[in-house]
C-alpha positions as CSV (number, residue, x, y, z in Angstrom):
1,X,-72.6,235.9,-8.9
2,X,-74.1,233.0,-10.7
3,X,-73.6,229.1,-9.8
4,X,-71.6,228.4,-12.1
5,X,-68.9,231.4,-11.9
6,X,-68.5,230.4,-8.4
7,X,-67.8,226.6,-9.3
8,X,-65.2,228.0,-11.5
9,X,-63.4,230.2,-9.3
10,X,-63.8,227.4,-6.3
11,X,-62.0,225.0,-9.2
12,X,-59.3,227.7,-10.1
13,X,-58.4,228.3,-6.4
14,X,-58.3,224.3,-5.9
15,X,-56.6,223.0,-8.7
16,X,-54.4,225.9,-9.3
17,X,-51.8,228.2,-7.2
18,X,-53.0,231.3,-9.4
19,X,-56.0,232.5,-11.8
20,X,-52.4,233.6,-14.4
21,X,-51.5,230.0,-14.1
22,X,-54.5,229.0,-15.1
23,X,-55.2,231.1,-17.8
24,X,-51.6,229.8,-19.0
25,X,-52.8,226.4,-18.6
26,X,-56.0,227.0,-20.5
27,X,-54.3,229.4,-23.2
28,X,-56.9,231.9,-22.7
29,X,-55.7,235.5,-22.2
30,X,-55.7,236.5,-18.6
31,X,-57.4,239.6,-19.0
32,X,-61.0,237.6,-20.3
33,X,-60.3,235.1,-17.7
34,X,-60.1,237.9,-14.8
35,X,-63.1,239.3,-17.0
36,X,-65.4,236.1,-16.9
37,X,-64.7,236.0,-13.3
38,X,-65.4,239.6,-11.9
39,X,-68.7,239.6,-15.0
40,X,-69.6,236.0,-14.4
41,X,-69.0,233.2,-17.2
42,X,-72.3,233.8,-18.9
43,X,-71.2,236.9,-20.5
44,X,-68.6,235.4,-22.1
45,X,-68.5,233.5,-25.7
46,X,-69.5,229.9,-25.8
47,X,-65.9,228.1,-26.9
48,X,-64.4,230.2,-23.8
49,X,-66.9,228.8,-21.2
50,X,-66.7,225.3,-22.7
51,X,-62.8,225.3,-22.5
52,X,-62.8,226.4,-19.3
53,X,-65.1,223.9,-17.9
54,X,-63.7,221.4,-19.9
55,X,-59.6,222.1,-18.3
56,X,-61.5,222.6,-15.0
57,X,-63.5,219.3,-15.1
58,X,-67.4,221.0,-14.4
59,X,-70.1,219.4,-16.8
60,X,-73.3,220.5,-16.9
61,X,-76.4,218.5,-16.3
62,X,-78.5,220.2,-18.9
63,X,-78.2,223.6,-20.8
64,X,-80.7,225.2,-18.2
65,X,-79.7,223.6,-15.5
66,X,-78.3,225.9,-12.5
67,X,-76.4,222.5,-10.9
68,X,-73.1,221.4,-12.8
69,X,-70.9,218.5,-11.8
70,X,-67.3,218.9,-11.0
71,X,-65.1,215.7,-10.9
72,X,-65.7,215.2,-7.2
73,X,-69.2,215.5,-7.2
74,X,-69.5,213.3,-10.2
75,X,-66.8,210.1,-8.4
76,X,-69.1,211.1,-5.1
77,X,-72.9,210.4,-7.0
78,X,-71.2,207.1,-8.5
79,X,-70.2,205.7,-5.3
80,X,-73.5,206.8,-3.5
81,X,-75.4,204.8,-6.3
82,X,-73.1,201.9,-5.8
83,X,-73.9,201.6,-2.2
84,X,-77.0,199.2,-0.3
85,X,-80.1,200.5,1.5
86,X,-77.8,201.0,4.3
87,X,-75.1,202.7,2.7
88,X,-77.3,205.1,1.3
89,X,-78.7,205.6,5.1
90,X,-75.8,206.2,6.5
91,X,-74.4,209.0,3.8
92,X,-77.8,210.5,3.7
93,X,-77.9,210.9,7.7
94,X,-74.7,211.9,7.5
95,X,-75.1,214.5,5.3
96,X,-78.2,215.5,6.8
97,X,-76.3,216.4,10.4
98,X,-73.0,218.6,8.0
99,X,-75.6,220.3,6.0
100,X,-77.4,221.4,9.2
101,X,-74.4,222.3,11.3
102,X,-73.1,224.2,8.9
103,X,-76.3,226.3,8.8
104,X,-76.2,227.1,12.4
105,X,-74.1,229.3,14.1
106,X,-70.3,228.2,15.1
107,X,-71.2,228.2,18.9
108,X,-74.0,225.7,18.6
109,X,-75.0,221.7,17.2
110,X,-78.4,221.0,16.1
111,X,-78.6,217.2,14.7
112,X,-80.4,214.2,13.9
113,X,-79.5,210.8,14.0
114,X,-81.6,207.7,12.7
115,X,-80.6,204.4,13.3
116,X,-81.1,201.9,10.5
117,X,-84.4,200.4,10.9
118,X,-86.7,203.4,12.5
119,X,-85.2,204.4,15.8
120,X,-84.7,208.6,15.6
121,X,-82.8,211.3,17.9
122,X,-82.3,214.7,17.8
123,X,-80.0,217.1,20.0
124,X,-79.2,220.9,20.0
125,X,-76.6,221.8,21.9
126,X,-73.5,224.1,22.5
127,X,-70.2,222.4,20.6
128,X,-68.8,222.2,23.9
129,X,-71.5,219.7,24.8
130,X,-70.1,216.9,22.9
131,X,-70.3,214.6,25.6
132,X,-74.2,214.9,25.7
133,X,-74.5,214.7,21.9
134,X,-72.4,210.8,22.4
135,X,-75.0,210.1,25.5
136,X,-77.8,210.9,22.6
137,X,-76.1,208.5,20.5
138,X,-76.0,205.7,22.9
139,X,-79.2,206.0,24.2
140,X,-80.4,205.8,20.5
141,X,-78.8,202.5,20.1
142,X,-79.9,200.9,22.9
143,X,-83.4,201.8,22.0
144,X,-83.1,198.9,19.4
């Protein structure tokens, strides 16, 4: 399934209680909504994919592009510009330890942290270690 069509189910399922309510909502016939879905959007016509990413809120970056923008993602990279040096630290260390933990299994933690200025940690560790992963932390800020 392409990028896209999964943006546009994950937006159906979010914004809506059904993919007939939807389709309602968009005034497209159900049965080339339930089509787009289970064939992927690209297959279907131009005006259909625009008014559904237009009722759905997903722009695209660039007609190429593999990466489209959906209403939270595009309030999220607004704040993140509007933020300092340490702002943009702190969401990008952040974001670094979510990505990772959700690329490792459920039973275990693998993380960074990096304190403003230079100072760096890492742990792995079973989730039921949380208590080490805080001693981590504190030992990384009294390093500075």
């Amino acid at each position: 399934m392409d990028n896209l069509t999964k943006i546009v189910r994950t937006e159906i399922a979010r914004q809506y209680k059904s993919v007939r309510q939807f389709a309602f909502a968009v005034n497209i016939p159900l049965s080339t909504i339930n089509s787009a879905l289970h064939n992927g959007i690209g297959g279907s016509s131009f005006d259909t994919v625009v008014q559904i990413c237009k009722v759905l809120g997903i722009k695209a970056l660039s007609d190429d592009s593999a990466f489209y923008l959906t209403d939270d993602t595009q309030t999220l990279l607004t704040q993140y510009a509007q933020l300092d040096s340490y702002g943009r630290h702190t969401v990008a260390t952040v974001l670094k330890v979510e990505a990772e933990r959700c690329q490792h299994s459920v039973n275990s933690f693998a993380g960074q942290a990096a304190a403003f200025g230079g100072s760096f940690t890492s742990v792995n560790l079973p989730t039921n270690g949380a208590a080490d992963a805080v001693d981590a932390l504190r030992n990384l800020k009294n390093k500075e």
